[in-house]
C-alpha positions in Angstrom: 88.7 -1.7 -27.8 92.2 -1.6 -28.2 94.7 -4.0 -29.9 98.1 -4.1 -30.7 101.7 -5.7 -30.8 102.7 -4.2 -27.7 106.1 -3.3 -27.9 106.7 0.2 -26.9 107.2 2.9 -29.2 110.5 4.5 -29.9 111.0 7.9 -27.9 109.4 10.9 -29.7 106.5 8.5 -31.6 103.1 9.4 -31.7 102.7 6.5 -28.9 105.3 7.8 -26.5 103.3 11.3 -26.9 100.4 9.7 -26.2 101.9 8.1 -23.2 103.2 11.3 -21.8 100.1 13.2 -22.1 97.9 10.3 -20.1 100.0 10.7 -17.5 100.9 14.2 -17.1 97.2 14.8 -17.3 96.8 11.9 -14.5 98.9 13.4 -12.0 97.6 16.8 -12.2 94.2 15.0 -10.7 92.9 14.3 -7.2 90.8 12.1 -6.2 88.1 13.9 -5.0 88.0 16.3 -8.4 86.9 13.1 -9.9 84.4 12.2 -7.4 86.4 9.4 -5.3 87.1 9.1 -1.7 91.0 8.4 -1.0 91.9 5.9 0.9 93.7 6.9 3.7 96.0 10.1 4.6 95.7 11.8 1.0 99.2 13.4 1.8 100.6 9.6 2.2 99.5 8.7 -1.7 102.8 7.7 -3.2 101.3 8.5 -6.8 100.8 12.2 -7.7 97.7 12.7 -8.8 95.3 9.8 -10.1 96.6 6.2 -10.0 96.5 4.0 -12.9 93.7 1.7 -11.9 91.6 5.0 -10.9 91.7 6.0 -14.5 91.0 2.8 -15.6 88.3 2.0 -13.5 86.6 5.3 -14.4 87.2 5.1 -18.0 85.7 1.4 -18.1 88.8 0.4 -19.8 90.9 -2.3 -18.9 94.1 -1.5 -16.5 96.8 -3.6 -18.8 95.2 -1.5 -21.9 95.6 1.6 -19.8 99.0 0.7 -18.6 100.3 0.3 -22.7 98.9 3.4 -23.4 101.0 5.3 -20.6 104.4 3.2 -21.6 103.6 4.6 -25.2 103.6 0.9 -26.4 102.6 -0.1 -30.3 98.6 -0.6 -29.6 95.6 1.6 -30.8 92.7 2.8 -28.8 89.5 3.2 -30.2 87.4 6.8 -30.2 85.2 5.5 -27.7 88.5 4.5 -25.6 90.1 7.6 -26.2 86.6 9.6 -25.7 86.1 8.2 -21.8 90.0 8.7 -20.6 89.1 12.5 -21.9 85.7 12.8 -20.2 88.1 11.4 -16.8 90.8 13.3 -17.0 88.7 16.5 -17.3 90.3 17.3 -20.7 88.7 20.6 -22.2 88.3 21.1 -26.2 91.4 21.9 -26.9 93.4 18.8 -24.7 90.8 16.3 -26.0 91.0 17.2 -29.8 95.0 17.1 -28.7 94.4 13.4 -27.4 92.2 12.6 -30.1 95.1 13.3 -32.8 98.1 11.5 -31.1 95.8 8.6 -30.9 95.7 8.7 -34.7 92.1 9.4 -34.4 89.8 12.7 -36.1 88.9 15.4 -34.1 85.8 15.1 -32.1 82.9 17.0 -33.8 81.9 20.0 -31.8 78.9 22.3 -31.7 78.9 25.6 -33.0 77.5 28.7 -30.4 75.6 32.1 -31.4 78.8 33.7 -31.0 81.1 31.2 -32.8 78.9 31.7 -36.0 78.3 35.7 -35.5 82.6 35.4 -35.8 82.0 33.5 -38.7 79.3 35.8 -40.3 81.7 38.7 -39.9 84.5 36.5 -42.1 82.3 35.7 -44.7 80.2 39.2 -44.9 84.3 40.6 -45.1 84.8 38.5 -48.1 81.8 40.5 -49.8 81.2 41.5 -52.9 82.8 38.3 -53.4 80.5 35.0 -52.8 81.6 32.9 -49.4 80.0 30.3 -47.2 81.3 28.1 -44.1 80.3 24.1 -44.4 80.9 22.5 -40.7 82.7 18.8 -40.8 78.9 17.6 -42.2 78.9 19.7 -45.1 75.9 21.6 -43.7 75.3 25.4 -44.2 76.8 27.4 -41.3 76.9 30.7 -42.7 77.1 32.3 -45.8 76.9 36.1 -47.3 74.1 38.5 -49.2 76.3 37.6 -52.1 76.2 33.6 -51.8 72.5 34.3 -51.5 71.8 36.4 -54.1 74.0 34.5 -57.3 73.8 30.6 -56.3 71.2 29.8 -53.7 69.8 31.5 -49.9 70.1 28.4 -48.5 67.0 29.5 -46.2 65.1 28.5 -49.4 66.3 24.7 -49.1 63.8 22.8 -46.7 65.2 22.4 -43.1 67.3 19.4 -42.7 68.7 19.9 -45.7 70.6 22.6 -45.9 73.8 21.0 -46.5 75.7 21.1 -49.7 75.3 17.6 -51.1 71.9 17.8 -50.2 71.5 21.5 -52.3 73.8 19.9 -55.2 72.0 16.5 -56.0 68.5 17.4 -55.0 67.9 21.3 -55.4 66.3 21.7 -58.9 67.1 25.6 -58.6 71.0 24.9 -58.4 70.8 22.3 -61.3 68.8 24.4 -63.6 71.6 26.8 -63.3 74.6 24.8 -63.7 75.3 24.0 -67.4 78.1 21.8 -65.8 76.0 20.5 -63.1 77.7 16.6 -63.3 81.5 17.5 -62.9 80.8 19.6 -60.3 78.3 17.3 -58.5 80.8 14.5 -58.6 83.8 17.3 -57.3 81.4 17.5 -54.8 80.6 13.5 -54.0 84.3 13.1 -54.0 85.1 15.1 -51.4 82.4 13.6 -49.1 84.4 10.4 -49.9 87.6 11.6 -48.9 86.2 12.7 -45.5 84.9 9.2 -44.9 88.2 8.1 -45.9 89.8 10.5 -43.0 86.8 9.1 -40.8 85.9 6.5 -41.2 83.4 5.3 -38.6 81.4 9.1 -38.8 78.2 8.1 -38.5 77.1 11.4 -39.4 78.7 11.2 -42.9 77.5 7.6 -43.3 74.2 8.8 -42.9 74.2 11.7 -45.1 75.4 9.5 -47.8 72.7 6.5 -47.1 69.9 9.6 -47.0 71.2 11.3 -50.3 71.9 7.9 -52.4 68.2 6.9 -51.7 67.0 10.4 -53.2 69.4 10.7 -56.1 69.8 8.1 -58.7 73.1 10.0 -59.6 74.3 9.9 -56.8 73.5 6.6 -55.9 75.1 5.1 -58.8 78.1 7.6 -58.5 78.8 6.5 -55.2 78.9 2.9 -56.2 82.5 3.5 -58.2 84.1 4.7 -54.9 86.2 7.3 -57.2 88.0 9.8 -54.7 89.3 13.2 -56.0 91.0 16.1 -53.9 89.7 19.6 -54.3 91.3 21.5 -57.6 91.7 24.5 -58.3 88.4 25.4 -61.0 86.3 27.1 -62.5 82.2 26.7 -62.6 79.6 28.3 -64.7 76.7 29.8 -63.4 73.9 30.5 -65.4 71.7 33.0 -63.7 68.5 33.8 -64.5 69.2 37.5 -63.7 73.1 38.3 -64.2 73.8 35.7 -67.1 76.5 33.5 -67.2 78.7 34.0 -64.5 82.6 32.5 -64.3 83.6 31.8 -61.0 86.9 30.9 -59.6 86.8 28.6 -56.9 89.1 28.6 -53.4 88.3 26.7 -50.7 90.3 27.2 -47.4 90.4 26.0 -44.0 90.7 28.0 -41.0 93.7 27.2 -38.7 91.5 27.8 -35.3 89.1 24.7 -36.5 90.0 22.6 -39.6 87.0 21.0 -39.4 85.5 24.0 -41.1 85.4 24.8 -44.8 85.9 28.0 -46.6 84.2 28.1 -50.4 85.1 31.3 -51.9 84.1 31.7 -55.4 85.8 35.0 -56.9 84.7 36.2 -60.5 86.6 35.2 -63.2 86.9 38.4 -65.1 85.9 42.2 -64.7 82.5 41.6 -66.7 81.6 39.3 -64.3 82.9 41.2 -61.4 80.8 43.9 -62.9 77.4 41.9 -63.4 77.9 40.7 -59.7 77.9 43.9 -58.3 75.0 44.9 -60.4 72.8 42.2 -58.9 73.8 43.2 -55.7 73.0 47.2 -56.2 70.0 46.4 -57.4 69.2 44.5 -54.4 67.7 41.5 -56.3 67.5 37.6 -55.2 67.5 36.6 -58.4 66.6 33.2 -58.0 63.3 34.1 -55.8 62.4 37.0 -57.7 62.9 35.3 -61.1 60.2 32.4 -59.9 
């Protein structure tokens, strides 16, 4: 669970952070907050807080392990390490995604409330007449606008389960039918799932989504196989819809400050004629792609 040299970090390292923050959040503890009985006159402990062992013992690591972690030694825990000594010390959200980076690990996945995405909603409806969506850490659909909907694809349409961009890109006849440069795009796309298994790893979640997809598309399948990795750039993708025309679209993606783990896809018109064909889609109050069968 955890493994390393051992020798202690220099003052200031990630390590000796990570010490610092075990124990600070130790002593700020009692015993009875974490459902043990002290021994003896609690006012007599000579240890502020939590000892060692207790966190240890609770955590179901081993107390040498613990002990390196607190000296901020040269050794790496393991998410399921660094997972239990949060659910002990009672870390909330923000101390355990805190943990979670000095460790050197990704930020635990969290779940997403009525309110969290009626915030969200109100970015992305902002961001109209331009075309926005949110993607949580899976790539799945959290919300999107009327105009998303009505120029590339309500995801409500996709079947449930699979409302998730890699899923909408390789398997969603609708969206390939109107992408003349369906392949760069679908491989911008595969590449980036890449890159977040690259930054975790061990995601089970993204190791399934890729198992699941590869065993639906033969493109992406073989694809996948070359292991090519490619940041996001700055482009430009052609839609052609079966109501507007061809629509250029600028592409942004962004990521909010408040939870990285989201993404921002904003595609802004390329020009005032498409700017213009946009907005008459949306006056007219069509969803193309339903209404054009």
């Amino acid at each position: 669970m955890v493994s390393g040299k051992g020798n202690s970090g220099p003052a200031g390292s990630r390590h000796a952070q990570l010490g610092e923050f075990l124990r600070v959040q130790r002593a700020r503890l009692q015993p009875h907050e974490v459902g043990l009985r002290p021994h003896g006159d609690p006012a007599r402990r000579r240890t502020p807080g939590l000892r060692r062992e207790e966190v240890a013992e609770l955590s179901g690591v081993g107390l040498t392990w613990y002990t390196w972690l607190e000296q901020g030694r040269d050794v790496e825990a393991s998410r399921q390490v660094i997972d239990a000594l949060a659910r002990t010390l009672r870390l909330d959200p923000d101390q355990h995604r805190h943990l979670r980076f000095l460790a050197g690990l990704s930020e635990p996945e969290v779940g997403y409330s009525d309110s969290d995405r009626a915030r969200l909603q109100c970015l992305v409806d902002a961001v109209s007449p331009n075309i926005a969506s949110i993607y949580d850490r899976g790539f799945d659909f959290l919300v999107w606008n009327r105009p998303y909907a009505v120029t590339r694809r309500d995801p409500l349409a996709l079947p449930e389960g699979r409302r998730n961009l890699l899923w909408m890109m390789f398997t969603d006849e609708v969206t390939r039918s109107m992408m003349p440069g369906w392949e760069p795009a679908a491989r911008a796309v595969l590449s980036q799932l890449r890159e977040a298994l690259g930054r975790r790893p061990g995601d089970a979640r993204l190791l399934d989504l890729a198992a699941a997809v590869s065993r639906t598309s033969p493109e992406f399948a073989r694809w996948w196989s070359d292991h090519r990795v490619r940041r996001f750039r700055p482009a430009v993708i052609v839609i052609d819809h079966p109501v507007a025309g061809i629509l250029d679209l600028e592409v942004f993606q962004l990521r909010p400050v408040e939870n990285p783990d989201l993404l921002l896809v904003t595609q802004v018109p390329a020009n005032a004629v498409v700017a213009g064909r946009i907005a008459a889609l949306l006056a007219a109050g069509e969803n193309a792609v339903d209404s054009a069968g």
